[in-house]
C-alpha positions as CSV (number, residue, x, y, z in Angstrom):
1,X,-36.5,-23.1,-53.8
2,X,-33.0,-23.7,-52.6
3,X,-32.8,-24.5,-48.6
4,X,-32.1,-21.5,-46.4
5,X,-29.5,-21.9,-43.6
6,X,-31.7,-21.7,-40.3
7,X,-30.2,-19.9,-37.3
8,X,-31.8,-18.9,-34.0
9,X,-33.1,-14.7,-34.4
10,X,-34.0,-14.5,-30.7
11,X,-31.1,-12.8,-29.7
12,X,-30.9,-9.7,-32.6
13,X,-32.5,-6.1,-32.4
14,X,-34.6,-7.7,-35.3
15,X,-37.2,-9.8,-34.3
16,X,-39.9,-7.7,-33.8
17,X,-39.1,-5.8,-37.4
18,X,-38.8,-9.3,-38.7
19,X,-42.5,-9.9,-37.9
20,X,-44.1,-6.9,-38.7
21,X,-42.1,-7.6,-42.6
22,X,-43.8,-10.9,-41.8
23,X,-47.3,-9.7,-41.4
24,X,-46.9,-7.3,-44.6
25,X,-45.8,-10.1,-46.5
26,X,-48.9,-12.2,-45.8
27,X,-51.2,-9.4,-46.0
28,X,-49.8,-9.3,-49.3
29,X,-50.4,-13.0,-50.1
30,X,-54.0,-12.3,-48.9
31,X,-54.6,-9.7,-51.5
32,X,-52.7,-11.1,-54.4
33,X,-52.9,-14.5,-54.1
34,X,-48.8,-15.2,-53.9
35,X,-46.0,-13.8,-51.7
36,X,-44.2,-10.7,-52.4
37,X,-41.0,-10.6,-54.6
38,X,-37.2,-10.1,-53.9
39,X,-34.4,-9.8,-56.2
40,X,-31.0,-9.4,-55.1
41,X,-28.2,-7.9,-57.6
42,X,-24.7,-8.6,-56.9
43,X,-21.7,-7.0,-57.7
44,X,-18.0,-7.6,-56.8
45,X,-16.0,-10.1,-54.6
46,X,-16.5,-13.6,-53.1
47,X,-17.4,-11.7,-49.9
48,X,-20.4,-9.6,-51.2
49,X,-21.6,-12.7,-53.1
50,X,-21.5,-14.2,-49.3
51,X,-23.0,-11.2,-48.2
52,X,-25.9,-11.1,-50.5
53,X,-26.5,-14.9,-49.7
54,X,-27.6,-13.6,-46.2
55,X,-29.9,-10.6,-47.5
56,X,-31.6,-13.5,-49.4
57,X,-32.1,-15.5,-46.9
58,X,-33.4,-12.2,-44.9
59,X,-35.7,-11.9,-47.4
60,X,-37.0,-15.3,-47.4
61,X,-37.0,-15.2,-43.9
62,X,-39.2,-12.6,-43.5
63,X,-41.3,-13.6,-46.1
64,X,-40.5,-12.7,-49.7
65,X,-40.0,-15.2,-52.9
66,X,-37.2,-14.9,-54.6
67,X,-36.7,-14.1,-58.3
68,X,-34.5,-13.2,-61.3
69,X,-36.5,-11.0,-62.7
70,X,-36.8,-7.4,-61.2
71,X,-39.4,-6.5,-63.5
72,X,-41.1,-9.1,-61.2
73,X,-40.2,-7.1,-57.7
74,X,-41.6,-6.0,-54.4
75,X,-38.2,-5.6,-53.4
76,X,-34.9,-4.9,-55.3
77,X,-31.4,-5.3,-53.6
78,X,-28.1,-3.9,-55.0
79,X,-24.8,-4.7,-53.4
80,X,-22.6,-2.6,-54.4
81,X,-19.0,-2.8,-54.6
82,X,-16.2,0.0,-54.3
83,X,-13.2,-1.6,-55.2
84,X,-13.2,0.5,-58.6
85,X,-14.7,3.2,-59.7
86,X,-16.1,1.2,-62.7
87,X,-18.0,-0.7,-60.7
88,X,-19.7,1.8,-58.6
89,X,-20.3,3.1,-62.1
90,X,-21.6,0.5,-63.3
91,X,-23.8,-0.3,-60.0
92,X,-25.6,3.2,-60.3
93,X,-26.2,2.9,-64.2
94,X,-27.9,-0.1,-62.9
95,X,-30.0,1.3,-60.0
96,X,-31.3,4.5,-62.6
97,X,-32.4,1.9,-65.1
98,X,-34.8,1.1,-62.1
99,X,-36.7,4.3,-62.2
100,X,-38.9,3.1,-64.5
101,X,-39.9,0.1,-62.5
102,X,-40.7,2.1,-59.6
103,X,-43.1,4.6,-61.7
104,X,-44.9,1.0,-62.3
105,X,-44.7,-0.3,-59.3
106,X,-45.4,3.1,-56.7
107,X,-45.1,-0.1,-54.1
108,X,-41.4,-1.8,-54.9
109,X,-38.7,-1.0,-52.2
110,X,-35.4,-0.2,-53.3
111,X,-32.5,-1.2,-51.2
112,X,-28.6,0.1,-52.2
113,X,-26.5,-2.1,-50.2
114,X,-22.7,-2.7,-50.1
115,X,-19.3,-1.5,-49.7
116,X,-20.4,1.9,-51.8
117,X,-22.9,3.3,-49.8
118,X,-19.8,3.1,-46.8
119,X,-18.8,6.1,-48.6
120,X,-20.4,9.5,-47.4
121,X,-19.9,11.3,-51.3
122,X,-21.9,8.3,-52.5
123,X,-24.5,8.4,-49.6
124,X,-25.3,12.1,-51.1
125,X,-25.6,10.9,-54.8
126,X,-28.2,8.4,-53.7
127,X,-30.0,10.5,-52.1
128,X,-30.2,13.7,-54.0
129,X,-29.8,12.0,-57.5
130,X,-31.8,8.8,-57.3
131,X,-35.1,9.7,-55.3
132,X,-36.8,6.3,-56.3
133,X,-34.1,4.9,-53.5
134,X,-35.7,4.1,-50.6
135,X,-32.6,3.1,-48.6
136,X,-29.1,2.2,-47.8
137,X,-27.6,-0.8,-46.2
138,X,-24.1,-0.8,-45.1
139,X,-21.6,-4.3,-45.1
140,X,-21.9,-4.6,-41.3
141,X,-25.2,-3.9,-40.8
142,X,-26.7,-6.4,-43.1
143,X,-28.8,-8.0,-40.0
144,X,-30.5,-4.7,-40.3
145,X,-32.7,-5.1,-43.6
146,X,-35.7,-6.1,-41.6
147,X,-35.5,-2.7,-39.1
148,X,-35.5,-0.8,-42.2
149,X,-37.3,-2.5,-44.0
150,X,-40.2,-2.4,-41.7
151,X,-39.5,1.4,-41.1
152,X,-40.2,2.4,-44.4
153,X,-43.0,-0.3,-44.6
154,X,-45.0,1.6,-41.9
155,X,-43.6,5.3,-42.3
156,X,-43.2,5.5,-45.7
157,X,-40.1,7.6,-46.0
158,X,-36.3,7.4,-47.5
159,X,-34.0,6.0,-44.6
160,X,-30.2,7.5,-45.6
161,X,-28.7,7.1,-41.6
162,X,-25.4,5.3,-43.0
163,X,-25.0,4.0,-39.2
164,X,-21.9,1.0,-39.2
165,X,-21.7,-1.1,-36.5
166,X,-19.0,-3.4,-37.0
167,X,-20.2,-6.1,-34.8
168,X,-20.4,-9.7,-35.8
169,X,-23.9,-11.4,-36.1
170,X,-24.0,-15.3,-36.0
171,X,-28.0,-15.6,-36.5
172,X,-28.5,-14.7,-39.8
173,X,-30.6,-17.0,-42.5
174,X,-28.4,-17.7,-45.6
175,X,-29.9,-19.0,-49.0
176,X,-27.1,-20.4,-50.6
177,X,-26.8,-19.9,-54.1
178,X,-25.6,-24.0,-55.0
179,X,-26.2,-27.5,-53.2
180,X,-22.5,-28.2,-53.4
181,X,-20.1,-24.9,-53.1
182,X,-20.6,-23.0,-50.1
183,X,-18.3,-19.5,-49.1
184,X,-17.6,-19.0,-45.2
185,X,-16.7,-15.8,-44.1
186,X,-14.7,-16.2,-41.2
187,X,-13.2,-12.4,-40.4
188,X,-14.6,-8.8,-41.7
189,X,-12.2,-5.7,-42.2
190,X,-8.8,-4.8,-42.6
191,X,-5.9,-3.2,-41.1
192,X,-3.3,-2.7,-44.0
193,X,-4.0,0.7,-45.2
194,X,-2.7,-0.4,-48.7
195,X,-2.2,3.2,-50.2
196,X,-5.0,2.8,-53.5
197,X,-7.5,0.5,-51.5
198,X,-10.8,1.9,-50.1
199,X,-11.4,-1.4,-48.2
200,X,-10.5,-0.6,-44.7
201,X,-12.7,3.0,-45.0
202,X,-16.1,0.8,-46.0
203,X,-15.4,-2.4,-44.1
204,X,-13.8,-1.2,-41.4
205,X,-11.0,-2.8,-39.2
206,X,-10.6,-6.5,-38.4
207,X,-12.6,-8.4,-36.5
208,X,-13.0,-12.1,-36.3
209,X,-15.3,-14.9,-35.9
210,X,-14.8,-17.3,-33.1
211,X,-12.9,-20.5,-34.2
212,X,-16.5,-22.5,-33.2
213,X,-18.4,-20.8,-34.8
214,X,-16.6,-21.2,-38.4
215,X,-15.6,-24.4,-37.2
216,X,-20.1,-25.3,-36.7
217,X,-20.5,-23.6,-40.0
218,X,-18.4,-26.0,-41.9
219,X,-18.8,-28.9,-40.6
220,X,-23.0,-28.6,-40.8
221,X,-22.5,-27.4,-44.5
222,X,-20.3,-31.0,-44.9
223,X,-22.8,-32.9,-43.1
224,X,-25.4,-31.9,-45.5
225,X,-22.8,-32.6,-48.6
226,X,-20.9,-29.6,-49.7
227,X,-18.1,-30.1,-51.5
228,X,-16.2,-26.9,-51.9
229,X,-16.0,-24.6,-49.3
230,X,-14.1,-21.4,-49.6
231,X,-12.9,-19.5,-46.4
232,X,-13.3,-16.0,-47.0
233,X,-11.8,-12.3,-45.4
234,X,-10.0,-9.4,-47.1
235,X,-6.9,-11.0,-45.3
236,X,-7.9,-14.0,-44.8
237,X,-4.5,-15.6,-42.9
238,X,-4.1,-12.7,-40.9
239,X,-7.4,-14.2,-38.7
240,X,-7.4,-14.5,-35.0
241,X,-4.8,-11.1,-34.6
242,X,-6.0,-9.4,-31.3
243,X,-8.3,-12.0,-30.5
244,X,-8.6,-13.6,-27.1
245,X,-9.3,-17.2,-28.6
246,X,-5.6,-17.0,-29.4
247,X,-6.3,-19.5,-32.7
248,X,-4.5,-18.3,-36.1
249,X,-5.2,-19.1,-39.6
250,X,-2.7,-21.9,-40.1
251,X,-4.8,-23.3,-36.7
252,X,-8.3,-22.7,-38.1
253,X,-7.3,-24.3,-41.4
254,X,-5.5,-27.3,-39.2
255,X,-8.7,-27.9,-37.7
256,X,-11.2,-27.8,-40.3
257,X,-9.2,-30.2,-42.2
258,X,-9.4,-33.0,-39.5
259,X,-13.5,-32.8,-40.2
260,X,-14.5,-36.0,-41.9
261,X,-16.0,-35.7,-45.4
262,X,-15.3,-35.5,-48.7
263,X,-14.9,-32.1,-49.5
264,X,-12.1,-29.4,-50.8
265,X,-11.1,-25.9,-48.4
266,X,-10.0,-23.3,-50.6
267,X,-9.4,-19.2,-49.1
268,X,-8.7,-16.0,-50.5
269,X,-7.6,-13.5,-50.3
270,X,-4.4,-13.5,-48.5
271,X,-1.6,-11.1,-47.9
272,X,2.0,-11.8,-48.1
273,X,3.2,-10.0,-44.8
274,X,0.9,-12.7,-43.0
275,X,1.9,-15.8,-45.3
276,X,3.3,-17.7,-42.5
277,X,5.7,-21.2,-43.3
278,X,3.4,-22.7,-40.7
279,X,0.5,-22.1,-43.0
280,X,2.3,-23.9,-46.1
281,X,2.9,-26.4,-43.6
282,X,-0.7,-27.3,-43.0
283,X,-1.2,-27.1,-46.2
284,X,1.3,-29.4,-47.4
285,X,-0.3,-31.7,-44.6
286,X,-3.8,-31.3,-45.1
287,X,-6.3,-33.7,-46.7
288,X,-8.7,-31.5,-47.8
289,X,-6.8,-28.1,-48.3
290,X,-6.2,-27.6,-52.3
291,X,-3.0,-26.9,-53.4
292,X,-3.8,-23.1,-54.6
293,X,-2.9,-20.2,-53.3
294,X,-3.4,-17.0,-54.2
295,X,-1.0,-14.4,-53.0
296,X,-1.1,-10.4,-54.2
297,X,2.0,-9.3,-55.4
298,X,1.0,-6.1,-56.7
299,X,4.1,-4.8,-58.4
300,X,7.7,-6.3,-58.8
301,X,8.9,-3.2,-58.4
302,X,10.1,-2.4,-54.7
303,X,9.7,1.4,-54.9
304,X,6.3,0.9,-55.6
305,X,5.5,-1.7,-53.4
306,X,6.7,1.4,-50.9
307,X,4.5,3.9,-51.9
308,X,1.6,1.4,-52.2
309,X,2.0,0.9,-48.5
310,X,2.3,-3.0,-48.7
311,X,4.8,-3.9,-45.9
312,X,6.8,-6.6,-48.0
313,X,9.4,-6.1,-50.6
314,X,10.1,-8.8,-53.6
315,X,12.7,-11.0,-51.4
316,X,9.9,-11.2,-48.7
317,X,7.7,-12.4,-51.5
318,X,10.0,-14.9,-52.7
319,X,11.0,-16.5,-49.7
320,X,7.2,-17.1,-48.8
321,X,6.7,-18.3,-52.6
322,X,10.0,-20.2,-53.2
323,X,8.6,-22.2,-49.8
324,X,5.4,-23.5,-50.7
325,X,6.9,-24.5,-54.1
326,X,9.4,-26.3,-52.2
327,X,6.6,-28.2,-49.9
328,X,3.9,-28.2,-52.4
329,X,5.5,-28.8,-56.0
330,X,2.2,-28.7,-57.6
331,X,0.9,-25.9,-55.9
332,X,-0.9,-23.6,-58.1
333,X,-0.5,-19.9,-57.3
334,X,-2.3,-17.2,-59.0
335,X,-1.9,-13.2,-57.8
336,X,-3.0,-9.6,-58.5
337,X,-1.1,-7.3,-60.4
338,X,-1.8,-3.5,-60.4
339,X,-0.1,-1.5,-63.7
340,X,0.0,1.9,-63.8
341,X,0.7,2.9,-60.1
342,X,1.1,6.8,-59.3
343,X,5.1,7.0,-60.3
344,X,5.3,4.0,-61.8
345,X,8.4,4.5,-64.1
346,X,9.3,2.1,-67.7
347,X,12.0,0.9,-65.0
348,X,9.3,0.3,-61.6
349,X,7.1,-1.7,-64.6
350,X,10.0,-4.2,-66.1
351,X,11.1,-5.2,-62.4
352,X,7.1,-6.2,-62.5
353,X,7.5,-8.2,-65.7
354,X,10.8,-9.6,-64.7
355,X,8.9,-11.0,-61.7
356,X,6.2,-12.2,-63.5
357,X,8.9,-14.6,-65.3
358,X,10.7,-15.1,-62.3
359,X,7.9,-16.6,-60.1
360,X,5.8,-17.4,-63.5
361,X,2.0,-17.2,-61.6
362,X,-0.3,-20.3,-62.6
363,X,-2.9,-17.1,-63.6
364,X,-2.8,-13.3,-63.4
365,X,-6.2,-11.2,-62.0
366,X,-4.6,-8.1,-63.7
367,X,-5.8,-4.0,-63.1
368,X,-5.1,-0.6,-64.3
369,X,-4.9,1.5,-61.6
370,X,-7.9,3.2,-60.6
371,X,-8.5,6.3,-57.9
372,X,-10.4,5.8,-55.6
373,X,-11.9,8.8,-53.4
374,X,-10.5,9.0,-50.0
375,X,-7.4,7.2,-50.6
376,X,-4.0,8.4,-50.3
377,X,-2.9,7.4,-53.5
378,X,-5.5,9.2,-55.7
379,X,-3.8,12.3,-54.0
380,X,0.2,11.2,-55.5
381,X,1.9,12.8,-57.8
382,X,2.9,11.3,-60.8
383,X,-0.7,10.1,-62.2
384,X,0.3,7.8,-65.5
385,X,-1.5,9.1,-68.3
386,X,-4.1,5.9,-70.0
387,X,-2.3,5.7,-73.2
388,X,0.5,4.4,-71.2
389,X,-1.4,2.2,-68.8
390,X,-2.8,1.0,-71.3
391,X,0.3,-0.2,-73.1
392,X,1.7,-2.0,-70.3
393,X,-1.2,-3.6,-69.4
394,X,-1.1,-5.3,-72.7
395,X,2.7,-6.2,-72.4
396,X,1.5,-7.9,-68.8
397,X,-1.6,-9.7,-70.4
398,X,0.8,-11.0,-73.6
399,X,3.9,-12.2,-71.2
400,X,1.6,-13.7,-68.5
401,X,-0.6,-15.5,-71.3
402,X,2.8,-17.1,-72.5
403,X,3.2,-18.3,-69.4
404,X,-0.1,-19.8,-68.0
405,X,0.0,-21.9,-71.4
406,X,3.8,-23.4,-70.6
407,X,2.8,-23.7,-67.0
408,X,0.2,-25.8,-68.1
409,X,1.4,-27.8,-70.7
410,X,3.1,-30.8,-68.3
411,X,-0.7,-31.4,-67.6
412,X,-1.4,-32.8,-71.1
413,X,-2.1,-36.9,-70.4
414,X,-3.0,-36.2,-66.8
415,X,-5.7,-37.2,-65.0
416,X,-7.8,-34.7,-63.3
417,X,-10.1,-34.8,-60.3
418,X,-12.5,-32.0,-61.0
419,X,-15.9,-30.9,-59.2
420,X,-18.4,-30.4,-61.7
421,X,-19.8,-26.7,-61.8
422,X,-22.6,-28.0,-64.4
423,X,-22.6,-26.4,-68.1
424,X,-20.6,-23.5,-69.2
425,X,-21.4,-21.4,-71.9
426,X,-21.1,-23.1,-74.9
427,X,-24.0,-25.6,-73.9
428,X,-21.8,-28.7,-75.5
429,X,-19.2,-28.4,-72.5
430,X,-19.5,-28.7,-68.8
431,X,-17.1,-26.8,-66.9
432,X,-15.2,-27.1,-62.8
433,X,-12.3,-27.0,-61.6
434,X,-9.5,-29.3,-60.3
435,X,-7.7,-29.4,-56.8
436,X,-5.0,-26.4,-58.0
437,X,-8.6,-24.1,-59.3
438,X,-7.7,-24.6,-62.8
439,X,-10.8,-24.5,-65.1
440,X,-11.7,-27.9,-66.7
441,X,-13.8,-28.3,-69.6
442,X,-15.1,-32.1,-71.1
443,X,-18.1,-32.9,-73.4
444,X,-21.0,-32.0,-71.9
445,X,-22.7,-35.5,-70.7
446,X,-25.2,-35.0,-68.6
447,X,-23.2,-34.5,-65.6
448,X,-24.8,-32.6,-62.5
449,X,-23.4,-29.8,-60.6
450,X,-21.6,-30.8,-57.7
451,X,-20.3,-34.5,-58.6
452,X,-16.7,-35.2,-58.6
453,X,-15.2,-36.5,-62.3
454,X,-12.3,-37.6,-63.5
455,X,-11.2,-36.1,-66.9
456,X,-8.0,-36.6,-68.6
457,X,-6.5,-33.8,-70.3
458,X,-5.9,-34.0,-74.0
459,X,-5.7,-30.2,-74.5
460,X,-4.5,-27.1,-72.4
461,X,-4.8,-23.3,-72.7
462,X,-3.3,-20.3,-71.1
463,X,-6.2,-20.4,-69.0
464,X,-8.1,-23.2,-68.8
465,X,-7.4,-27.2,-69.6
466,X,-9.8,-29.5,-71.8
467,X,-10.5,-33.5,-71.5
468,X,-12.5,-36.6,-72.1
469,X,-14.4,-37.7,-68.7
470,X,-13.0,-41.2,-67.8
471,X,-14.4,-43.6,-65.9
């Protein structure tokens, strides 16, 4: 079983729920001879993957064994994700497909957690449409599982309060999914308003974590040999704003880096309004700070960066970009492109794919735009029909797959330093990534997760660069 983080529970609302789950689990054990079972399902960003590290180590905490198997449950866990409505699709497919097990099973708890139950319409659906529910945990109340938990333990009943909080809780047991790579939330929320993004309505507004505390976390997880670490937020280097500690991003990052160790910082996701030249600068200085960045653009088109409400146009961008290429010139930078924007002309999408070959992104995370419920852009005029989304999106995919493979090609002889993620899917290869996140892959020898190799690249793709492991 993988090692839970331990922090002191004494000062939360959830000690005394935590020991009556406590008792039921053992009472359990008693009966059945073995603990209680939790599975946690994950959907989404780095963040809920961080988020459902601490409702397993809840879970442990209190009492439960983990598994992989929900067929195999007490207790199931869905965090949900909102960024598009195909994944909350997707998310509730999944939860009916555990009707069945709870016809089995008149005893398994089931938990909807996440960024879609922040959403009231989806609240409703859960509770009128999927009765086998039992109740719904919101992003920043996650400290809260054993309170309700224990309520519907003892009064049997479906628990759909959707209270937020938005406080920050530093006592709360994390079962990290490796032994090596470890993500660190260090702020929650966001203030941007970005016109098609539901974010700041089911995270709610920025709040950070004291510099200490992030500072603790990282250092502890490098003690105990982590190797990648990934500072996360939804913008991440727009940290310490409104804060009395008074410690930015670029001074967070400056300090982590002077911890001994050997060990890699990456973050995401970061906004260009907030990419500050004293950020690249710490950057450029750093030891342990890879030379990635990932930086939204969004569009190339100005008009639309507008109407999507993102507070920078393309000469902001540039400035910011042309900058860290000019103190980094390996830096690897990779970015988010929506297509099919509410208005976007044929004109809005070439100043996109002129930018694309302008700045010429080490890798693209590309999207068709989706609605999403509450926001102000699935109210705009000038929805683009599917057919046409559609097209574009494969003029992006075509032009930015051209690029990724010349952007990569200067590798071919080089040397890599790579931390070894353990064996992909074809079973012959292992797979990590280098110092700029570019996938690796090399003959699969045997090599744990989590040691550093060197492999030297004898072949490159659009997306991903292959080698022989060297001494």
């Amino acid at each position: 079983m993988r090692e839970v983080d331990r922090f002191s529970l004494q000062n939360t609302k959830s000690t005394e729920a935590m020991d009556a789950v406590r008792a039921h689990c053992a009472a359990f054990r008693a009966e059945n001879g073995r603990l209680p079972r939790a599975f946690v399902l994950t959907f989404g960003c780095q963040q809920n993957v961080a988020d459902s590290e601490k409702l397993s180590g809840l879970a442990k905490e209190m009492g439960y064994e983990l598994t992989d198997d929900p067929a195999r449950a007490e207790l199931i866990l869905v965090n949900t994700c909102a960024i598009r409505e195909h994944a909350e699709k997707r998310a509730l497919s999944i939860v009916g497909q555990y009707k069945h097990l709870k016809e089995e099973n008149r005893e398994l708890v089931i938990g909807v957690c996440g960024c879609m139950v922040a959403q009231e319409h989806r609240r409703e659906q859960l509770k009128k449409s999927y009765p086998y529910v039992d109740f719904i945990l919101g992003t920043s109340v996650l400290h809260r599982l054993p309170e309700l938990l224990a309520r519907k333990l003892t009064e049997k009943r479906r628990i759909f309060n959707g209270d937020e909080e938005y406080a920050i809780v530093e006592d709360m047991p994390i079962l990290r999914n490796d032994s090596y790579r470890a993500w660190v939330s260090i702020m929650y929320g966001c203030n941007n308003f970005c016109s098609y993004c539901i974010v700041p309505y089911v995270r709610g507004r920025e709040r950070s974590r004291a510099p200490e505390d992030v500072i603790a976390e990282v250092k502890d997880l490098v003690e105990r040999g982590y190797k990648d670490i990934t500072l996360l937020g939804q913008n991440v280097n727009s940290y310490g704003k409104g804060e009395a500690h008074g410690v930015d991003f670029a001074e967070l990052l400056a300090r982590l880096d002077a911890i001994e160790g050997d060990f890699v910082l990456r973050f995401m996701t970061s906004h260009p309004k907030d990419a500050t030249r004293r950020l690249v600068d710490v950057m450029a200085a750093g030891r342990h700070i890879a030379h990635h960045f990932h930086l939204p653009l969004q569009s190339g088109s100005d008009r639309i960066l507008q109407r999507m409400n993102r507070h920078y146009d393309r000469a902001a961008y540039l400035s910011i970009l042309n900058y860290m290429r000019e103190k980094m010139p390996d830096i690897a930078v990779t970015s988010d492109i929506i297509v099919g924007f509410p208005g976007e002309t044929d004109a809005d999408f070439e100043d996109t794919l002129a930018m694309l070959r302008r700045v010429r992104f080490d890798m693209l995370y590309s999207f068709i735009y989706s609605p999403r419920k509450g926001t102000p852009a699935a109210e705009m005029l000038g929805q683009i029909p599917k057919e046409v989304s559609g097209a574009r999106f494969d003029r992006l995919l075509a032009l930015q797959e051209e690029i990724a493979l010349e952007k990569n090609q200067p590798l071919l002889g080089s040397v890599q330093r790579v931390l070894c993620d353990g064996i992909s899917k074809d079973a012959g290869m292992l797979s990590g990534r280098n110092g700029q996140n570019k996938i690796v892959f090399w003959e699969n020898d045997g090599t744990p997760a989590g040691e550093w190799v060197n492999v030297e690249i004898d072949r490159v793709a659009p997306f991903a660069l292959y080698g022989q492991k060297i001494n």
